[in-house]
Steps between C-alpha positions, in 0.01 A plus 500: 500500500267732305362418154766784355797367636416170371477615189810694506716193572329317257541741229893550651566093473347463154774811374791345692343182328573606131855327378582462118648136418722671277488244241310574235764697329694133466192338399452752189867511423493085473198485299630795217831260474552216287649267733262237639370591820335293750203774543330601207268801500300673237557894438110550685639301774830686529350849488217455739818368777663816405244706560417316849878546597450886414229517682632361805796680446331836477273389824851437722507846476245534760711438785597843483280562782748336709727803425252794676460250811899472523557868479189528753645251745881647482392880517547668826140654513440128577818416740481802697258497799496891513357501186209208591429651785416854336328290261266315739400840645422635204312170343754493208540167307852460439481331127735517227256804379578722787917368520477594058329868617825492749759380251378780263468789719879392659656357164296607187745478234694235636160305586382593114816404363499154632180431410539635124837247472341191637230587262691527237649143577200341532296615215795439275503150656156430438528656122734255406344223675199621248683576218729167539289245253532726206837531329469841517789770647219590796586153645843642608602643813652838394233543246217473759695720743492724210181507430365498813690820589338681196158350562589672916556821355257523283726598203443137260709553194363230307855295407373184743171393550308202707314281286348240753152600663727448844737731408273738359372503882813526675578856286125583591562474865821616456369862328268486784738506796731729255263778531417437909897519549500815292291670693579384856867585362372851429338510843836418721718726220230805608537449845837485476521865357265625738659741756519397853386749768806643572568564117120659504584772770842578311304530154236704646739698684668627150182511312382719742814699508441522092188583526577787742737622226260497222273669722743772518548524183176501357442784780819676407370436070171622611648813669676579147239506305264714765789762493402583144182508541554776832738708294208494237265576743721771664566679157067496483484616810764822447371573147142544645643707767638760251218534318274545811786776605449655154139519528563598816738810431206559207247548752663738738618701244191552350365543843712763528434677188135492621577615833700817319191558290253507787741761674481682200140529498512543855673838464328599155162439725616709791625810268156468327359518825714796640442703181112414516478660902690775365269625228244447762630705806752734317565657825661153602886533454 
């Protein structure tokens, strides 16, 4: 046996060890009365017992451990040999970690769920254990349910309050694990809404199909508002092409007027020119 294991069974035998006598509670009852009792004890006395017996008390909750090894020994990662031979292969350590990871990947709400009542039930326990030597409503099991629920949630209305240091713990450690469960709680509720693959394609399929429509519309919004701006273009265009046909018609006209003009000339020259070789050679007819 290695030096660890030994001091694993020690350290189990010393928690399975702890036992409250459970007699204290007489003890101070008989020495606040007036009858004669055969055990006297002073108030010092009496309130160091009590706080012994609360301390051992508190301490017996350490055997919880007991409760992960019998889920571990009674799951069937454990009992089936499929699943140790896979593991051996693999070099997995079947411990109550990996059978939780299983438990919350298989069952997470029903796996949370359990966890979050027992708890509940313990913490209130262990309040009211706390809260028991003062005569104060805390030391009741409804009221520590109560309170404990509000400190787990996180919500603390401030009606009931713990007024021993224990106590003050216990709601401490109870905020704590109120938070963790909030957001592991958060976690499984996520992956719960989370789309599977088939649910993917199908939602992909119709987004795409929407998107194809939008597509067409834009296109077919896009082609609106371009029409406009061709029939704008188009009116441009046609009013420039008139007045290039007016300047145009402008141009040949006055070409023509020009082209009259030089005929004109042209036959004014050529009588000049026939009179001119007349005067010259009269004899010329």
């Amino acid at each position: 046996m290695t030096s660890h294991r030994v001091l694993v069974i020690t350290l189990e035998l010393l928690v399975c060890v702890i036992h409250p006598v459970g007699t204290y509670w007489e003890v101070g009852f008989h020495a606040n009365s007036s009858s004669s009792a055969p055990l006297c004890v002073s108030n010092h006395h009496r309130e160091a017992l009590m706080d012994v017996e609360l301390l051992l008390s508190v301490l017996m909750f350490l055997r919880l451990y007991l409760v992960h090894r019998a889920i571990l020994l009674h799951s069937k990662v454990l009992l089936s040999a499929s699943y140790r031979s896979i593991g051996s292969l693999n070099n997995i350590n079947f411990t109550f970690r990996f059978v939780l990871k299983i438990l919350m990947n298989k069952y997470p709400a029903r796996t949370l769920l359990v966890f979050i009542l027992f708890f509940w039930l313990t913490a209130s326990w262990m309040l009211t254990l706390c809260e028991r030597q003062t005569k104060e409503m805390t030391g009741r099991m409804d009221t520590a349910m109560w309170l404990i629920a509000i400190t787990f949630l996180t919500v603390g209305y401030g009606d009931v309050a713990p007024k021993t240091s224990c106590g003050k713990a216990v709601c401490v450690f109870t905020g704590v694990m109120g938070v963790a469960c909030t957001a592991m709680l958060v976690a499984v509720v996520t992956k719960m809404l989370a789309l599977n693959k088939g649910e993917k394609h199908v939602h992909f399929f119709i987004f795409r199909h929407l998107r194809l429509k939008q597509k067409k519309l834009r296109d077919y919004v896009s082609e609106m508002v371009d029409l406009p701006k061709m029939q704008m273009i188009m009116c441009d265009l046609s009013a420039n092409w008139n007045n290039s046909y007016r300047e145009l018609e402008q141009r040949i006209l006055s070409m023509e007027q020009k082209l009259d003009e030089l005929s004109r000339c042209f036959q004014q020259t050529s009588e000049l020119l026939s009179q001119v070789l007349r005067q010259r050679n009269p004899e010329i007819r």
